[in-house]
N, C-alpha and C positions, 0 to 999 in steps of 0.2 A: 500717292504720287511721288515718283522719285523731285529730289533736292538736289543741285549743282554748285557748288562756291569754290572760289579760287583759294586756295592754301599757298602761302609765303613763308619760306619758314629758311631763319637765319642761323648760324652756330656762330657762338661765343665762347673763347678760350680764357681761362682764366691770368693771369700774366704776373701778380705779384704774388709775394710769398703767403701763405695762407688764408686767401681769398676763397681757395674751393671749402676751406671749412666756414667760411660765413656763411654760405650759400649767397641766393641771389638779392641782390643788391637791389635796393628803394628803386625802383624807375619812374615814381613820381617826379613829372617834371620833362622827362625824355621827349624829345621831339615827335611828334605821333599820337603820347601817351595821354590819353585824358586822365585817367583815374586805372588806378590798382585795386583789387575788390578780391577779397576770400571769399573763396565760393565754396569751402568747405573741400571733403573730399568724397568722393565719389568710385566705388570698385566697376571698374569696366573688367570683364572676361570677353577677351578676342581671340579666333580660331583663324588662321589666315589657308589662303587655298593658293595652289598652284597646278601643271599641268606633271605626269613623272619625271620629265627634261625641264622642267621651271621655265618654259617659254615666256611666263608672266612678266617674271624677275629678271630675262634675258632684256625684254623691251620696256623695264623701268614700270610696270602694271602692278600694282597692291591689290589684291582682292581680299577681303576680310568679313565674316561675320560677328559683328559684336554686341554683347549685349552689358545693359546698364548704362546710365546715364540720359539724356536727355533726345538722343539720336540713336538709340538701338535699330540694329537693323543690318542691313549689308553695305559696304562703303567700298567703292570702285577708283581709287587714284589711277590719273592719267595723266602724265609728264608734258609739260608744256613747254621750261626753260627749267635753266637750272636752280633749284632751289624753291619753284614754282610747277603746281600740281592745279589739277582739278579735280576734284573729289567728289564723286556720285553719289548719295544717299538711297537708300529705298528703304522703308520699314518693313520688317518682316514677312506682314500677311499681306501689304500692297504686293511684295514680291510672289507672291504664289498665282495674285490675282494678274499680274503681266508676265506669267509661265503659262495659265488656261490663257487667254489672248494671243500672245503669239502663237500657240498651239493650235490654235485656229485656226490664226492669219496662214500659218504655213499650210498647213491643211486645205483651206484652200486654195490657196496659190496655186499648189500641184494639181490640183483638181481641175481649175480654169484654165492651167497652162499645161494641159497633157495631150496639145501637140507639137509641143516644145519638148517636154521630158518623158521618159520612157516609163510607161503607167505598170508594168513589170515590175521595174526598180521600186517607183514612188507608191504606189497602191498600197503593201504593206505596210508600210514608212505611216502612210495617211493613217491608215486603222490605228499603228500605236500612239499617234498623236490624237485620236479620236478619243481612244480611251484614257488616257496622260489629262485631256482637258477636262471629260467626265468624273475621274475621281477627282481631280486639283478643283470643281468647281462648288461641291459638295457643303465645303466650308464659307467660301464664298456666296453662295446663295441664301444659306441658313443665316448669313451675318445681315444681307442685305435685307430679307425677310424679318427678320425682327428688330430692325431699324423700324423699316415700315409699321409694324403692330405698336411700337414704342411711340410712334408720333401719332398714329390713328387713336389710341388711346388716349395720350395726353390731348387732344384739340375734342373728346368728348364732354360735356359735362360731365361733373360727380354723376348725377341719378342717375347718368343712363350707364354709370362705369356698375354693374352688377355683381358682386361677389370679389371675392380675391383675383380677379384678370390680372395684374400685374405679378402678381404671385404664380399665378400660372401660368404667363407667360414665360415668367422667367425660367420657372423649372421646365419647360420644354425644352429651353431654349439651351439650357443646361448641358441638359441629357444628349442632344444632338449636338453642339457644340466639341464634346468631351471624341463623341464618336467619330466625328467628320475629320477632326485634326488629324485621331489617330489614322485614320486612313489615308491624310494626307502626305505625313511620315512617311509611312509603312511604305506610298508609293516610290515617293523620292530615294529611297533608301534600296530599294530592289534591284536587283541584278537586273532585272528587265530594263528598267528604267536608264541604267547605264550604258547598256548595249545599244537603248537608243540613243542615246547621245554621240557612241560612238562610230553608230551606223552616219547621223546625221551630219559628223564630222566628213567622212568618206562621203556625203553626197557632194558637200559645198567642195571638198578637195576634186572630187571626180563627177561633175552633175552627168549624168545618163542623156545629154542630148541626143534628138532627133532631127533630121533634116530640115524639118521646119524652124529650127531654131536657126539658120544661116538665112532667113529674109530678113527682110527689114524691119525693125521694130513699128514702122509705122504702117505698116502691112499689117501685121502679124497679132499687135497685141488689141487693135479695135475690132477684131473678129471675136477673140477668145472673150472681150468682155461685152460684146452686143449677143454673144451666147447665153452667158449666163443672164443678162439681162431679162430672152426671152423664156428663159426656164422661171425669175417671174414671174413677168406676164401672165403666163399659163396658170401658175398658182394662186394669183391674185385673183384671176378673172374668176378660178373654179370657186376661191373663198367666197365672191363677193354673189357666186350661183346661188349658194347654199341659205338655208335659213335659219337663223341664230341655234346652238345645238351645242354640243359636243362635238359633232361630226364638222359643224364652220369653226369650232376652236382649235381640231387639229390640221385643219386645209390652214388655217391663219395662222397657228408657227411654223406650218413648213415654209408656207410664203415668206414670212419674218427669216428663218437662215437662206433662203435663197434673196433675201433683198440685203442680207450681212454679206453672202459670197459674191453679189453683184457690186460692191459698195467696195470690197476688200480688190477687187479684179481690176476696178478706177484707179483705185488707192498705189495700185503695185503697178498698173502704166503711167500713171502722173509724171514721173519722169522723163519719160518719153514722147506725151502725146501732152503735156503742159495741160492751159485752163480748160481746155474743154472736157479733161477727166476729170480734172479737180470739181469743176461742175456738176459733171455728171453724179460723182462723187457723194457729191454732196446732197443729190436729188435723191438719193437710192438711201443714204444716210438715215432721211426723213421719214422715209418709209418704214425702215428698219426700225426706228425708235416710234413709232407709231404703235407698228406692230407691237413691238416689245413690250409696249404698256398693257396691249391687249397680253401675253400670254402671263405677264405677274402677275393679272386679277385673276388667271385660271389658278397660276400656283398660288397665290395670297388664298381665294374660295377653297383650297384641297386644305392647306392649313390650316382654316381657320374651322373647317367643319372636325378636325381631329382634333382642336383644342375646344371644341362645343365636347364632343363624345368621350373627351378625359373631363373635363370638368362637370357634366352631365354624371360620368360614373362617378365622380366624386360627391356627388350630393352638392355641388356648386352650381350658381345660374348658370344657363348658359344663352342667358338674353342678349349681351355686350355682343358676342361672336355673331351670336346670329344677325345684328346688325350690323358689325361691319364685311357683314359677308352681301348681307344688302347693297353696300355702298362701293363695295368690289364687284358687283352684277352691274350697278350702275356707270361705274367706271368704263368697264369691257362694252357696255351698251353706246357709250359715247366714244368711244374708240369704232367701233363699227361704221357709225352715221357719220362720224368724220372721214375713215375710208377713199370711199369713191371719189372727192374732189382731189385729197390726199393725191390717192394715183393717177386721178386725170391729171395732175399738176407736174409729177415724177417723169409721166410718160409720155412729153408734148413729145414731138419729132425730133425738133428739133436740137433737143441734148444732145440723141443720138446721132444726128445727121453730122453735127462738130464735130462725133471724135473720127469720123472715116477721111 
């Protein structure tokens, strides 16, 4: 999670005669000052970014990546008065993880609002942001996933923990960690990667509106989100048809991104149409994180059956896996039976009938 604090920062000139070679002077005592404290020294290396006209620097904006120290990561000054800043924190890998996020969010904004903007322009725009979120999540997901194994582990008993599991999980966890990065790089780094940023630039300078975009927002945007609304409905209804399978785990992530693109559709009229999106919002939310628990026991069960089949080939139990693969069937099973009330509760009327 990004970090916000305000920066105050004073210059002092030195005024008698060879005061700059004492250096700085005891401020034990100074009005403010509780205590003076050596905190040792510390090497920070910081790469500061700009735009090729320094637009940043024009409107007094610091952007910097820097590493070492207690707050590595990317730091955003934003000028408030003079002498006075505010300063945004993000640590590194948070920041990749609110790059896949807004890559979404944008994605589908254009999506639910394409009869506002011109699906010509935005359609490919979507694709490269489709794919920008798919590699940027790689890392993200493998980090999340063995969080998960790291505490499912730790809350087993010794007897039932069977052979080197922690040992193995770490070396998976390793080997795919080592990989994901580099692809995460590799993307950031790409000529592709820049052209979209600079196509994206040209969207927000020149958005491709379409006629529909001169009604009125309170017209306009309860249509595009009781749209996407009903494009759950439909997938919910077909999930909840089906009988527990493969075949109801993949009807129930599509459900899960279309109750994320219903949720994100609230989220981007809230402004416009006030509480009763935020409500709404907030219903489709619940859904979505419902869901979402159901498809991490699919991805946790694909895991954990290829850390049975590495530790299987290595002459290792593979009893631990097999049970927490149990307790991930269990999981998705209780996510199911909770379901149906889940949606009757999402999809009273009356949410919808507030935002028209």
């Amino acid at each position: 999670m990004a970090d916000t604090k305000r920066e105050i920062e004073r210059k002092f000139e030195f005024t008698t005669p060879g005061a700059e070679q004492r250096g700085v002077p005891d401020l034990t005592g100074t009005a403010g000052i509780a205590a003076v404290v050596d905190q040792g020294v510390t090497d920070l290396d910081a790469v500061y970014y700009d735009t090729p006209d320094q637009r940043l620097a024009a409107d007094g904006l610091t952007l910097r990546r820097r590493t070492g120290g207690h707050d590595s990561g990317w730091h955003l000054k934003l000028p408030v008065a003079p002498g006075v800043r505010d300063e945004v924190t993000a640590p590194l890998g948070d920041t990749v993880h609110q790059m896949r996020v807004a890559s979404r969010r944008l994605r589908s904004a254009l999506k639910t609002y394409r009869k506002v903007l011109d699906r010509e322009v935005t359609d490919p725009i979507g694709e490269e942001l489709r794919r920008l979120g798919t590699e940027l999540g790689a890392d993200r997901d493998r980090e999340v996933l063995h969080e998960h194994f790291r505490t499912a582990l730790a809350d087993l008993p010794r007897p039932l923990q069977a052979g080197p599991v922690r040992g193995r999980l770490r070396t998976w966890n390793t080997t795919r960690r080592a990989a994901s990065r580099r692809r995460a790089l590799t993307v950031l780094d790409s000529p592709r990667h820049l052209t979209l940023l600079d196509t994206l630039e040209a969207l927000l300078t020149d958005p491709p509106l379409l006629p529909g975009a001169a009604k009125p927002a309170a017209k306009a945007l309860p249509k595009a989100v009781l749209r996407d609304y009903a494009r759950l409905a439909s997938r919910v209804e077909h999930a909840l048809s089906l009988d527990p399978g493969q075949e109801a785990d993949r009807a129930l992530h599509q459900a899960r991104k279309a109750a994320k693109r219903a949720r994100y559709a609230a989220e981007a009229a809230e402004p416009a149409l006030g509480k009763p999106a935020r409500k709404f919002a907030k219903a489709m939310k619940g859904v979505q994180s419902l869901l979402g628990e159901h498809q991490d026991s699919v991805v946790a069960r694909a895991a954990l059956r290829e850390l049975a089949h590495q530790a299987h080939g290595a002459g290792e139990p593979s009893f631990t896996w097999g049970l927490l693969h149990g307790r991930e069937e269990a999981r998705a099973e209780r996510v199911e039976r909770a379901l149906p009330a889940a949606w009757a509760e999402a999809a009273a009327p009356g949410l919808r009938a507030a935002l028209k």
